[in-house]
C-alpha positions as CSV (number, residue, x, y, z in Angstrom):
1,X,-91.3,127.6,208.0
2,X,-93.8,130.0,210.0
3,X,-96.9,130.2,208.3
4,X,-97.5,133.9,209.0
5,X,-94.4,134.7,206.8
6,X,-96.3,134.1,203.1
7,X,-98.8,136.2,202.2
8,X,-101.8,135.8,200.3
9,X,-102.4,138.5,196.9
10,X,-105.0,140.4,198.7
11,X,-102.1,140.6,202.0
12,X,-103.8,138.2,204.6
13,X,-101.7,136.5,206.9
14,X,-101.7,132.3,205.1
15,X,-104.2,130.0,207.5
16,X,-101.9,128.4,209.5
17,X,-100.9,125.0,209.4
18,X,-102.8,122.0,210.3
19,X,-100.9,119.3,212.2
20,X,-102.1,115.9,210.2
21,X,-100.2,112.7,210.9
22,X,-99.1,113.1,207.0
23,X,-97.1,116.2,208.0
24,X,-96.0,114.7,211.6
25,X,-94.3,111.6,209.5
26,X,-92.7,114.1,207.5
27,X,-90.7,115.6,209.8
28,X,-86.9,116.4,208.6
29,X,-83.8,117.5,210.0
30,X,-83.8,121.3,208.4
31,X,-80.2,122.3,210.6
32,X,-78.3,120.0,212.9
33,X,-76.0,122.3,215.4
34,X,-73.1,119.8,215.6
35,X,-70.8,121.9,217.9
36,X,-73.7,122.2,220.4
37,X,-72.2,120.7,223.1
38,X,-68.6,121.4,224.4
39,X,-66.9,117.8,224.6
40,X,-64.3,117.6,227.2
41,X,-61.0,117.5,225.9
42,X,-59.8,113.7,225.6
43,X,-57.2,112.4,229.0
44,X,-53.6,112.0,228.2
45,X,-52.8,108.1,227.6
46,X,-51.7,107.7,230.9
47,X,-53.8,109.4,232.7
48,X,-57.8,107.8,231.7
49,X,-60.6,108.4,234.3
50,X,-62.7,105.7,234.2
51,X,-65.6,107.4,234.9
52,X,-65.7,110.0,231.8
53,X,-64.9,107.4,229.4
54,X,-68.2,105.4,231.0
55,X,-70.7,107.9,230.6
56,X,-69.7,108.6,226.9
57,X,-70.2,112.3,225.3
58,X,-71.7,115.1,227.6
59,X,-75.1,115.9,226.4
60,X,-77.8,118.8,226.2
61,X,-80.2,118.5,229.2
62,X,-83.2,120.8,229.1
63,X,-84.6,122.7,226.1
64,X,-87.5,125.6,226.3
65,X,-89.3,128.0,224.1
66,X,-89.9,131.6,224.5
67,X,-94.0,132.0,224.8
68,X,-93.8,133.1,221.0
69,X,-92.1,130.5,219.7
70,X,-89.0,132.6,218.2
71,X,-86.3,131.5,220.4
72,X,-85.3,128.3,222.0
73,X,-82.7,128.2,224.7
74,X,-80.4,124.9,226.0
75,X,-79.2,123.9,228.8
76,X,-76.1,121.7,228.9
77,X,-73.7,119.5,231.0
78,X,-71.0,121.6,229.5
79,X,-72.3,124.5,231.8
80,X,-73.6,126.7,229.3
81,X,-76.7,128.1,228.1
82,X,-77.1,128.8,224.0
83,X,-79.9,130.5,222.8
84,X,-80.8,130.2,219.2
85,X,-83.8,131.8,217.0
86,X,-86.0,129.7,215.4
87,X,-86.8,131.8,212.5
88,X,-83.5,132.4,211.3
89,X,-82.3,128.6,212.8
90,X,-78.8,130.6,214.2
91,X,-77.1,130.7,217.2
92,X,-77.5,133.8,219.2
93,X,-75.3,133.9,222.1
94,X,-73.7,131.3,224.4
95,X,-73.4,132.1,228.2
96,X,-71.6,130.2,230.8
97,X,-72.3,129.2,234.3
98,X,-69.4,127.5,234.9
99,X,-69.9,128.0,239.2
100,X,-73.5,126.7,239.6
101,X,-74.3,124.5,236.6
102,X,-76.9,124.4,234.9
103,X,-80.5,122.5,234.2
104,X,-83.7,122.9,233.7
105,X,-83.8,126.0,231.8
106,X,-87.4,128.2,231.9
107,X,-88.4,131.2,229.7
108,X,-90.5,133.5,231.9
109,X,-93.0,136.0,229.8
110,X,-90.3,137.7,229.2
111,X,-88.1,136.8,226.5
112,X,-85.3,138.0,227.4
113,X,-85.3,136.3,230.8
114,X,-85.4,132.6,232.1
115,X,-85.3,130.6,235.3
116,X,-82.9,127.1,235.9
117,X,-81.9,125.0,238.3
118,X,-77.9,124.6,239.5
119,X,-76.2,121.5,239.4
120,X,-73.6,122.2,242.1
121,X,-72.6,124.5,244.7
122,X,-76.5,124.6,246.0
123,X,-79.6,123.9,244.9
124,X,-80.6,127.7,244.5
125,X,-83.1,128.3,241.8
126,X,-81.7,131.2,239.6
127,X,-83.5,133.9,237.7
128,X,-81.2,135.2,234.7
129,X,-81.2,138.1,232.2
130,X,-80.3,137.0,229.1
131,X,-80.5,140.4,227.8
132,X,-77.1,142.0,229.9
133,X,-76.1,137.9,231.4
134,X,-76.9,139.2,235.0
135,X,-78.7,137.3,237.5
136,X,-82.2,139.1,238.9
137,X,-82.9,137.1,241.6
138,X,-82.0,133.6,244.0
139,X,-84.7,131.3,245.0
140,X,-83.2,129.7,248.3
141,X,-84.7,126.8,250.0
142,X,-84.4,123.5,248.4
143,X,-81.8,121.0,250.7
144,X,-81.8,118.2,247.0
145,X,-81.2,119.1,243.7
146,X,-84.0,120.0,241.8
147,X,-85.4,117.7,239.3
148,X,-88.7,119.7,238.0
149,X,-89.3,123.1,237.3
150,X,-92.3,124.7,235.2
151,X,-93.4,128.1,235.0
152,X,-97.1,129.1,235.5
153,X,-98.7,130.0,232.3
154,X,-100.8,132.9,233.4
155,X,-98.6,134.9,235.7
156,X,-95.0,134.9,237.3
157,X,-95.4,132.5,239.5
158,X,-93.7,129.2,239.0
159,X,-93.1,125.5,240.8
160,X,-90.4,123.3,242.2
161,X,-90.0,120.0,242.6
162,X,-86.8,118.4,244.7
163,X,-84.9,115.7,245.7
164,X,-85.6,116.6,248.9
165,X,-89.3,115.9,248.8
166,X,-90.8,119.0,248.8
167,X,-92.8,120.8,246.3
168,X,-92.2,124.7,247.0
169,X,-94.3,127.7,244.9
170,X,-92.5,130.6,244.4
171,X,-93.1,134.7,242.6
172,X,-90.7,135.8,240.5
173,X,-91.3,139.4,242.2
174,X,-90.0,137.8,245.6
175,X,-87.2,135.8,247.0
176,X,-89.4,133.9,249.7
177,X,-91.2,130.7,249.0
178,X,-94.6,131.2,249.0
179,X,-96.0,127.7,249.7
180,X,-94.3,124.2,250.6
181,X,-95.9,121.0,250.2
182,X,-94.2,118.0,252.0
183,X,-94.0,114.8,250.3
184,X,-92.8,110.8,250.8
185,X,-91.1,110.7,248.1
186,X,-88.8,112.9,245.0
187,X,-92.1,114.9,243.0
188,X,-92.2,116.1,239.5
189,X,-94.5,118.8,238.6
190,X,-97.0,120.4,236.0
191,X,-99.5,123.3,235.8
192,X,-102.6,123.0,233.9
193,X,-103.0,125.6,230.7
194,X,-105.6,128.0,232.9
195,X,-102.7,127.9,236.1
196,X,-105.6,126.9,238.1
197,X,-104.8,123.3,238.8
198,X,-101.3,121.7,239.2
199,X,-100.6,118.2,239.3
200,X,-97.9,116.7,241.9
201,X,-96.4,113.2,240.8
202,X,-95.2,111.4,243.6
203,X,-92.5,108.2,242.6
204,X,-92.2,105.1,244.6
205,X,-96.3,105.6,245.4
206,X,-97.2,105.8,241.4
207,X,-100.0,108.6,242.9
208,X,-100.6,111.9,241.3
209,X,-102.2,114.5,243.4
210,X,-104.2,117.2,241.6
211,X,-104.3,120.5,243.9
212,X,-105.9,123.3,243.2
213,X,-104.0,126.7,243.2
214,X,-105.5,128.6,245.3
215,X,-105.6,126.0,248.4
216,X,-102.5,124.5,247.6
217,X,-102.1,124.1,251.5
218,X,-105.7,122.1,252.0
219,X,-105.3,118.5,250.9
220,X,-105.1,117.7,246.7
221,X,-108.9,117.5,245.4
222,X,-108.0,114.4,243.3
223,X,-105.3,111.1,243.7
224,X,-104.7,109.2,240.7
225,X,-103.2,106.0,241.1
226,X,-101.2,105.5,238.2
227,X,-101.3,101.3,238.0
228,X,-100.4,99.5,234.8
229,X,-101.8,96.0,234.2
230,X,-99.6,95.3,231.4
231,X,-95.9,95.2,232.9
232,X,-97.1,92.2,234.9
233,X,-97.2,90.3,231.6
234,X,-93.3,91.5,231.1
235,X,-92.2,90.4,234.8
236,X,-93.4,89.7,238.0
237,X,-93.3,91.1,240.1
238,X,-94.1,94.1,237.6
239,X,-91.3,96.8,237.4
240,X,-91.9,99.8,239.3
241,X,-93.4,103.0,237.1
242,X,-90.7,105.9,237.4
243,X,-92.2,109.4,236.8
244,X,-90.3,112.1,235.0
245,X,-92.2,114.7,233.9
246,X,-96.1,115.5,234.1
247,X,-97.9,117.5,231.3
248,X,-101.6,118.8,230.5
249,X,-103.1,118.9,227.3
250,X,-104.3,121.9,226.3
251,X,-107.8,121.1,227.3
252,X,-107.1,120.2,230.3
253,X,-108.8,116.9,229.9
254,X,-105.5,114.5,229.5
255,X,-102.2,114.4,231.4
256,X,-99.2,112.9,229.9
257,X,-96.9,111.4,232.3
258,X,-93.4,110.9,231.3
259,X,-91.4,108.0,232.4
260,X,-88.0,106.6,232.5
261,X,-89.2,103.2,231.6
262,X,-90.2,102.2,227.7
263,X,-93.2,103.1,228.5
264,X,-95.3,107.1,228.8
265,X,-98.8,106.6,230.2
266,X,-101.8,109.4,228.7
267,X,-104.3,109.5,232.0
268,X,-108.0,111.5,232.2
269,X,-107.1,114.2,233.8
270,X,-110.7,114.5,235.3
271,X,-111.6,111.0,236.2
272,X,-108.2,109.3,237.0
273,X,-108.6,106.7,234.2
274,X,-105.6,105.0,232.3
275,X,-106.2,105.8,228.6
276,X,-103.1,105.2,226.5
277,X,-99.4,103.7,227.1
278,X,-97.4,105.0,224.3
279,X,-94.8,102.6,223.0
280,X,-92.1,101.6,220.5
281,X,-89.3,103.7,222.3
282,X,-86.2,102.9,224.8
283,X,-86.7,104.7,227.9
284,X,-84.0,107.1,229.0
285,X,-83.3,105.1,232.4
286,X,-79.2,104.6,231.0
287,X,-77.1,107.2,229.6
288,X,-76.0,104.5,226.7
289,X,-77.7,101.1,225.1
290,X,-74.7,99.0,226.1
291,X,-75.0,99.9,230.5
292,X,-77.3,97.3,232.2
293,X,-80.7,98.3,234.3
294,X,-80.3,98.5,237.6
295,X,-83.1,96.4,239.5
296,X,-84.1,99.7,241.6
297,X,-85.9,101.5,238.7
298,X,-84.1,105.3,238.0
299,X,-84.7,108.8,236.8
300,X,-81.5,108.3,234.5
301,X,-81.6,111.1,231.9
302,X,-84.8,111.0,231.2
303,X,-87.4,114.0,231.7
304,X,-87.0,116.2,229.3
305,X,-87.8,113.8,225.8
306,X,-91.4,113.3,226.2
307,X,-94.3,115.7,225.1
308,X,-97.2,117.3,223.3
309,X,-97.7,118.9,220.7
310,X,-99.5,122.7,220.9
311,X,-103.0,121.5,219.9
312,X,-102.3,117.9,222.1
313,X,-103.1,115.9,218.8
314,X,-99.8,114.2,219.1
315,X,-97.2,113.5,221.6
316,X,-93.5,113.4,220.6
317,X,-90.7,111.5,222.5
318,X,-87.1,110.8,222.4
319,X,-85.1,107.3,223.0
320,X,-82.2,106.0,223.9
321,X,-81.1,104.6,220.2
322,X,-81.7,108.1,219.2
323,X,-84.3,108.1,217.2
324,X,-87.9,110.2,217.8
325,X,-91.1,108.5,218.3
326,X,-94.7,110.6,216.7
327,X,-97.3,108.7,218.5
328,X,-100.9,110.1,217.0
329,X,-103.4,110.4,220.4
330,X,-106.4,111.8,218.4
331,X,-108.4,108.9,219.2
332,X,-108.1,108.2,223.0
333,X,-111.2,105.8,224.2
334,X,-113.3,106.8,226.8
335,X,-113.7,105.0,230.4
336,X,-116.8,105.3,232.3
337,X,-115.9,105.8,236.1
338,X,-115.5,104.1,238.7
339,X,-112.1,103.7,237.8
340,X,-110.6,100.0,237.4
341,X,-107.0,99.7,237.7
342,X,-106.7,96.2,236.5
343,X,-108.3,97.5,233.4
344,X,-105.1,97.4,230.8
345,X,-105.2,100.8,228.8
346,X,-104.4,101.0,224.9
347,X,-101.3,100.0,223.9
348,X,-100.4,102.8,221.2
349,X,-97.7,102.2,218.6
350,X,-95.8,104.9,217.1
351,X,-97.4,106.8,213.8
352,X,-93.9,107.5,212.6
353,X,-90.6,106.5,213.6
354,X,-87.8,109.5,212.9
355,X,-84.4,108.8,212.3
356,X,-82.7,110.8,215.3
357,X,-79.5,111.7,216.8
358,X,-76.3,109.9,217.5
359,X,-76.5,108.8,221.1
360,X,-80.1,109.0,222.9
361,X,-82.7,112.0,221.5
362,X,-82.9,113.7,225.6
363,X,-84.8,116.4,224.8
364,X,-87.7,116.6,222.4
365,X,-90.1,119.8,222.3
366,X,-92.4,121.0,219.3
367,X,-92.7,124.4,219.1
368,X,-95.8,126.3,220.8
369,X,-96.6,128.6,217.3
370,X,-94.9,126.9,214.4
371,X,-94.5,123.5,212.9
372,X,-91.2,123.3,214.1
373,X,-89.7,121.0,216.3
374,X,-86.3,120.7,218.2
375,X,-84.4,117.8,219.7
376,X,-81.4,117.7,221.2
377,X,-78.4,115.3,222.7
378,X,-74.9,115.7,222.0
379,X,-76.2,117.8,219.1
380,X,-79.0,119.7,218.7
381,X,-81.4,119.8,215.3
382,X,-84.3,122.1,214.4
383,X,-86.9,119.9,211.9
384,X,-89.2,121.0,209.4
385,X,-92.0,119.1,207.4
386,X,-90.2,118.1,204.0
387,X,-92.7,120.4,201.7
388,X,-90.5,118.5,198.6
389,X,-94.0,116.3,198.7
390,X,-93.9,112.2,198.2
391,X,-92.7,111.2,194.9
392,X,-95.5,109.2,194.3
393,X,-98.3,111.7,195.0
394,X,-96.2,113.8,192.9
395,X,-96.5,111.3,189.7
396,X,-100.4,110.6,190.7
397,X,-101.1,115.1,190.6
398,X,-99.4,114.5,187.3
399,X,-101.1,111.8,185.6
400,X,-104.2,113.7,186.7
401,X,-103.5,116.6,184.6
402,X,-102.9,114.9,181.4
């Protein structure tokens, strides 16, 4: 799987692997963790709750890599946390936190440490050992649970984004929030790859506001409207946009905005331009296919399924049939400013289509050093691209040499 592990005769590391939209339509199951999820143990026939039976199987909600790509970690509505290595595609250890719940789980730089949100009790943000399953620290403050959470990428500071409307920046190194931004409306959140910039999405508003780190409490240098053209054509009035999640490329230059809808939106970063609506997928606004919309557009389950992959060629998203979406973003045109928001942006179709999970595909990550990729729902799966080759170029290779 990892490039570095073959060797060439005169012992240099292999070059490492190219992401092409061959290899990103090759993509395979390589181990599916079945027993990923506790399932709660079925009512007595006399005694159903409706309401268990209604939302179907409990699911895996947040995934997230170690910086070096040899662990993953899950997060799930059965209250635990399982950690797994990539290399060997085993499960580590499993631990519980059956009092506070638990979402949105965050490698630090360390690998033996992460940060996650609670589901019940409070809305504490908790920093965990994984290394002796003791918790460092409690970041109090949030009065709504909280629905983003990323980690800077240059030091240990990180970002929070509630139900309460408030964005607060917090150190690892200290209990006390270090900056608070009040908003209208719930945010999500994302840091750029140099931790300079971060981007604040704001629902009900479709505005992203770009602010940069280090005058986080002067107002945002940039407000992108985010404004499709296109859903008009579906309804009118248009269905609202719901934000889920907000990622940079690598560059810096693009920002992938993740959405409940079946539709994610690729904006320029720098200008505020709509590029790309990726879509072919079923947004993650229901927990299952056969529960109607509501007419008030919703987070749902959604937030975790959608995004790049490490060199931003590709973006890679779950839906709620299951199966995974490779949409191929090499191409993205350019917009000369001023920015027109009745200007419809390209309509991207999937490159591939991969045959997923049982159940909706929630969470969908590629792996920040290897070709690897994990998804997960009521199961979990690690995929590989299949090296067995297409029978036909196999036959063509052969022809060739007689």
């Amino acid at each position: 799987m990892p490039p570095p592990a073959t060797m060439t005769p005169s012992n240099e590391p292999a070059p490492p692997l190219v992401l092409t939209p061959a290899l990103m339509s090759k993509l395979k199951p390589a181990r599916i963790f079945k027993n990923a999820v506790e399932q709660p143990t079925p009512p007595s026939p006399g005694s159903a709750s409706p309401r268990a039976s209604q939302l179907g199987p409990r699911h895996i909600s947040g995934i997230s890599f170690d910086d070096r790509g040899d662990q993953v970690i899950t997060a799930a509505e059965d209250e635990t946390f399982r950690l797994y290595n990539c290399k060997s595609g085993k499960q580590v250890k499993t631990l519980y936190s059956k009092k506070y719940g638990v979402d949105l789980p965050r490698f630090t730089h360390k690998n033996t440490a992460i940060l996650h949100a609670s589901t019940k009790e409070d809305d504490t943000i908790r920093y965990h050992s994984l290394h002796d399953n003791k918790y460092l620290q409690y970041f109090k403050g949030h009065k709504g649970r909280v629905v983003s959470l990323e980690m800077s990428p240059v030091d240990d500071g990180f970002m929070s984004g509630s139900l309460d409307k408030t964005v607060r920046l917090w150190d690892l190194r200290s209990p006390n929030c270090r900056g608070l931004l009040n908003l209208p409306a719930s945010p999500v959140v994302a840091y750029d790859a140099s931790g300079l910039v971060f981007a604040v999405g704001v629902n009900q508003y479709s505005r992203i506001l770009l602010y940069d780190q280090a005058n986080f409490d002067k107002a945002p240098f940039m407000t992108i409207t985010l404004e499709d053209p296109t859903l008009s054509l579906v309804s009118f009035p248009p269905r609202a946009i719901y934000m889920t999640s907000l990622s940079f490329s690598t560059n810096g230059k693009y920002l992938l905005v993740g959405c409940s809808g079946d539709a994610h939106y690729i904006m320029d970063a720098f200008d505020g331009h709509l590029l790309a609506k990726l879509e072919g997928h079923t947004g993650l606004e229901r927990r299952k296919m056969d529960i109607p919309l509501n007419i008030e557009p919703s987070r749902g389950c959604s937030g975790e399924e959608v995004s790049w992959t490490p060199d931003s060629k590709f973006v890679v998203s779950g839906s709620l049939d299951g199966k995974i979406c490779v949409w191929d973003v090499q191409n993205l045109p350019e917009k000369q400013k001023p920015v027109d928001l009745k200007s419809p942006p390209l309509r991207l179709q999937p490159l591939a289509v991969l045959e997923g999970h049982p159940g909706p595909s929630r969470c969908v990550k590629f792996n920040p050093r290897f070709a690897m990729m994990c998804s997960a729902g009521a199961e979990l799966a690690f995929w590989l691209h299949d090296q067995s080759g297409d029978p036909e170029e196999i036959a063509k290779e052969l022809l060739k040499k007689k």
